[in-house]
C-alpha positions in Angstrom: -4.9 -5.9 -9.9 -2.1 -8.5 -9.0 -0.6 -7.6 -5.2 2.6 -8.9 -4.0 4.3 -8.0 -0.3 7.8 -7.0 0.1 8.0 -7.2 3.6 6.6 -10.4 5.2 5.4 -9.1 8.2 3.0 -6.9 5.6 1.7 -10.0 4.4 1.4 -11.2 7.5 -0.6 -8.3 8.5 -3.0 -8.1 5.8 -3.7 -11.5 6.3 -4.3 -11.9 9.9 -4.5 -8.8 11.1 -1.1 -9.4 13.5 2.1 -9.8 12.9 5.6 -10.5 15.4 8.0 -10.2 12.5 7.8 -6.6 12.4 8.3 -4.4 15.9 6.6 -1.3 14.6 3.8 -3.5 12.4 2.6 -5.6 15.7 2.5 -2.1 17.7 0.0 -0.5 14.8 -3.5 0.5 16.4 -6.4 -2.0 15.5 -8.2 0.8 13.8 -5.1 1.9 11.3 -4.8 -1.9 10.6 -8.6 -2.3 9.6 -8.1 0.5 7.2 -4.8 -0.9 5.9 -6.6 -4.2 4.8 -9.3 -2.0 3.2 -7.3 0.1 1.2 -5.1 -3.3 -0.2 -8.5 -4.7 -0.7 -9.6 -1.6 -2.8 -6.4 -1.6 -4.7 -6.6 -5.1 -5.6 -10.1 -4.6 -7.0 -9.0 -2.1 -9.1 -8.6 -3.4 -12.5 -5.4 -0.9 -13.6 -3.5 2.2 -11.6 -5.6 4.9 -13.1 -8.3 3.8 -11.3 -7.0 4.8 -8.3 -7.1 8.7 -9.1 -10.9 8.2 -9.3 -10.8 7.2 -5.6 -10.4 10.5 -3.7 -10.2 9.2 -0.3 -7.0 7.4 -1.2 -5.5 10.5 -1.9 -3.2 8.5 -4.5 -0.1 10.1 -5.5 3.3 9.6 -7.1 6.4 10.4 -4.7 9.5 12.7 -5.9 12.6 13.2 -4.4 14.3 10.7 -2.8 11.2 8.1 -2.6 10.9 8.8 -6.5 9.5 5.9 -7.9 7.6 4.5 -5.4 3.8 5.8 -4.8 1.5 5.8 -1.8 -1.8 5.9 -0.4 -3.4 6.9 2.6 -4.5 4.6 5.1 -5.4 7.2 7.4 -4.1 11.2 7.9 -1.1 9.5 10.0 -0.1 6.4 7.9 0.9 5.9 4.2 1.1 2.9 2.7 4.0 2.7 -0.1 4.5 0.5 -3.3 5.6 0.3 -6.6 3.7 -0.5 -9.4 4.6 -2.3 -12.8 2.9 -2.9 -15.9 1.5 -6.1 -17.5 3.9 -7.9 -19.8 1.3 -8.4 -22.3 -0.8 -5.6 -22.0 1.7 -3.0 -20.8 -1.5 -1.5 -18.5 0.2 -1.2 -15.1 -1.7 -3.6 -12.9 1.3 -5.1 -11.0 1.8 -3.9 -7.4 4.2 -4.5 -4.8 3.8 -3.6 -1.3 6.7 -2.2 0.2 5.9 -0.6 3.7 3.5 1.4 5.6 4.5 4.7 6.9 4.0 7.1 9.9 3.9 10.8 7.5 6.3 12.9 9.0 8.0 10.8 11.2 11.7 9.6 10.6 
C-alpha cells in the first residue's frame, strides 16, 4: 500500500514518535501513539483496501454523513485515525492512502 500524510505533524508523528507542529498531536499519550504507528504500519502492508476488512481489530469502516468519503480505523476505543483512499491508475485496485488526521471519537 502507498501512504502519504496530509498533515505534517502526522508524518512527523509516525516517524519519530513526537511532534511540535501539532498542539493536540504532541499532547497524545505514548501508548495511543505506539498503536498509531502500528496500525499505519499494518495498513501499509496491506497490499489493497479489502484487506483491511479481514483485520477485525481495525474495526475498518466507511464514514457517512458529513465525513462521507473519508474512512477510519481504530487506533484504540478513544482515537480514530481518518484517510481517504484512491485507486491505482493502472490497476484501478485502490491501494493509495492519504492520512488525514487522528481523532478523539465523540469529542468536538
Amino acid at each position: 500500500m502507498n501512504i502519504a500524510f496530509e498533515d505534517p505533524a502526522l508524518q512527523e508523528l509516525f516517524e519519530t514518535g513526537k511532534t511540535k507542529k501539532n498542539k493536540f498531536y504532541s499532547k497524545l499519550p505514548i501508548g495511543v501513539i505506539k498503536q498509531f504507528v502500528h496500525k499505519v504500519n499494518i495498513i501499509k502492508s496491506a497490499t489493497r483496501i479489502e484487506d483491511l476488512y479481514k483485520i477485525k481489530s481495525l474495526h475498518y469502516e466507511k464514514k457517512g454523513g458529513n465525513l462521507a468519503g473519508q474512512e477510519a480505523v481504530y487506533i484504540n476505543i478513544q482515537y480514530r485515525l481518518f484517510f481517504i483512499s484512491y485507486p491505482d491508475e493502472d490497476t484501478l485496485v485502490v491501494s493509495n492512502i492519504v492520512f488525514e488526521k487522528i481523532s478523539k471519537h465523540y469529542e468536538k
